[in-house]
N, C-alpha and C positions, 0 to 999 in steps of 0.2 A: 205342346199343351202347357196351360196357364191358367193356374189359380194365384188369381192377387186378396190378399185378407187385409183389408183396409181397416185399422186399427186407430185408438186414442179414447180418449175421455168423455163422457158423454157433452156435448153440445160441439163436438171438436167439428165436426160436419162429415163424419162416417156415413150416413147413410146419402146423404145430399151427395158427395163424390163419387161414393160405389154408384150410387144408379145413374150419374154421368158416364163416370168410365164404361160401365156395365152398358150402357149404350151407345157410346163412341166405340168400342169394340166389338159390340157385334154381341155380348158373353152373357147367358144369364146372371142375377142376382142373387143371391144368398143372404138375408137381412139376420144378422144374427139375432135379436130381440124377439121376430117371430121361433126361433128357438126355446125361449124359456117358458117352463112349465107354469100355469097360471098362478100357483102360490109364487114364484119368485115377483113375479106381474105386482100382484097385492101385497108383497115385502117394498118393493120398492116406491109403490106409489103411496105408501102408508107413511113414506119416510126414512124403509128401513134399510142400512145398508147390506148390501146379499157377505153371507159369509162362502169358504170355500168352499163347505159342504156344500149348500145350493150351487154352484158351481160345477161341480165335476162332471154330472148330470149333464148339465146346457151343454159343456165345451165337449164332452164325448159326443155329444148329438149332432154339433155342428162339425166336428172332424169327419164324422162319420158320411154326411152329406160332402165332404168335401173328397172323403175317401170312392164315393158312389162317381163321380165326376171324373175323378181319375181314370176309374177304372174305364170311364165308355170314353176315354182320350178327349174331356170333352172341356174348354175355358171355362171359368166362371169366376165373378166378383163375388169376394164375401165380405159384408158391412159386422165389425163385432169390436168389441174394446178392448179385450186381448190384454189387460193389462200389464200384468206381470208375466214376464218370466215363463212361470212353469205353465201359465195356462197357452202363450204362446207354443210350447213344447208339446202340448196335446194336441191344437191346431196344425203346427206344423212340422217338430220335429225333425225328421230325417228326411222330408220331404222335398227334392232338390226343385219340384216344380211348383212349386208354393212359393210366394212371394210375399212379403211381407211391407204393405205402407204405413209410416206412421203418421199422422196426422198432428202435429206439432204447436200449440199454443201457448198464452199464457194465459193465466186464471181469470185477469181483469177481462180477456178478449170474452173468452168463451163463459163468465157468469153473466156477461152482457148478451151476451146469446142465448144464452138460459133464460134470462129473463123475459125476452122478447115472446117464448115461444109457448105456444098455446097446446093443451090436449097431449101430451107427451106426459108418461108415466113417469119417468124421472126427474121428481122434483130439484127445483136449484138448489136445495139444502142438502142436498148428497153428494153435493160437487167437491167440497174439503175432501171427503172422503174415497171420491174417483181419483184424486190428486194426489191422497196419502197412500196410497195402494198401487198408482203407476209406476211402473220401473222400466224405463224408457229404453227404449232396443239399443244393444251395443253394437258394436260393428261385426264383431261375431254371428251375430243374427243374419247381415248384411240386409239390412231395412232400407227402404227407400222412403226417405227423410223429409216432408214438406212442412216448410211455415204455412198457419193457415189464414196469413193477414189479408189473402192476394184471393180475388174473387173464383168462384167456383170454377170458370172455365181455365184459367190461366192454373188453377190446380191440377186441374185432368189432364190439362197440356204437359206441365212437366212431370206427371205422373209418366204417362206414354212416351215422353222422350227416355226417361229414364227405364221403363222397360224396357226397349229395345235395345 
């Protein structure tokens, strides 16, 4: 059993990966944004950046689906930005069957990505601040590490070489 938390910055391509992988595997999806409470929704699309308070909330909620998962021995992708650190350590912790992908870019790739995309609640002016707020997984973590210059499927690919 396998839980992969597919992580990064928003435009990084979290959700476009999770639901490839999530479908080349066979494994439901977990979208972590369907997680947040509607004030965090209207925080964000206002402009604003979520602080941790709002936070604790969503990453409890999504642990806790990912704890439900476990428990019936069952896979599942989870799409979330997992920025930093501690919020990782709520997600995943102790968890030896949690797996941890990061989604890897640079500002220029993914504000052009921002730009491009339409109907999404996180405006491109909150991206300095997804950026000042990442702290990118150490090897302690043991993260599965992807550039995301290389089109979606060639992501998924060495997403699944690498878990195996």
């Amino acid at each position: 059993m396998t839980i992969v938390v597919v992580m990064g910055v928003s435009g990084s391509g979290k959700t476009t990966i999770a639901e490839r992988l999530a479908a080349a595997e066979g494994w439901p999806l977990l979208e972590g944004d369907s997680f947040h409470p509607p004030a965090n929704v209207a925080k964000m699309a206002a402009g604003t950046a979520l602080t941790d308070d709002d936070r604790w909330p969503w990453l409890r909620a999504i642990a806790a689906a990912i704890d439900a998962y476990r428990a019936r021995g069952e896979n599942a992708v989870v799409a979330c930005s997992a920025l930093r650190r501690a919020y990782r350590d709520v997600l995943i912790g102790d968890r030896s069957d949690v797996r941890l992908v990061y989604l890897k870019g640079s500002r220029n790739l993914i504000a052009g990505r921002l730009g491009a995309r339409k109907g999404h609640f996180m405006p491109a002016a909150l991206l300095d601040s997804q950026f000042s707020t990442l702290e990118e997984p150490g090897p302690e973590e043991n993260p599965i590490t992807v550039e995301i210059g290389g089109t979606p499927d060639v992501i998924v690919q060495t997403i699944r070489e690498r878990l195996r």
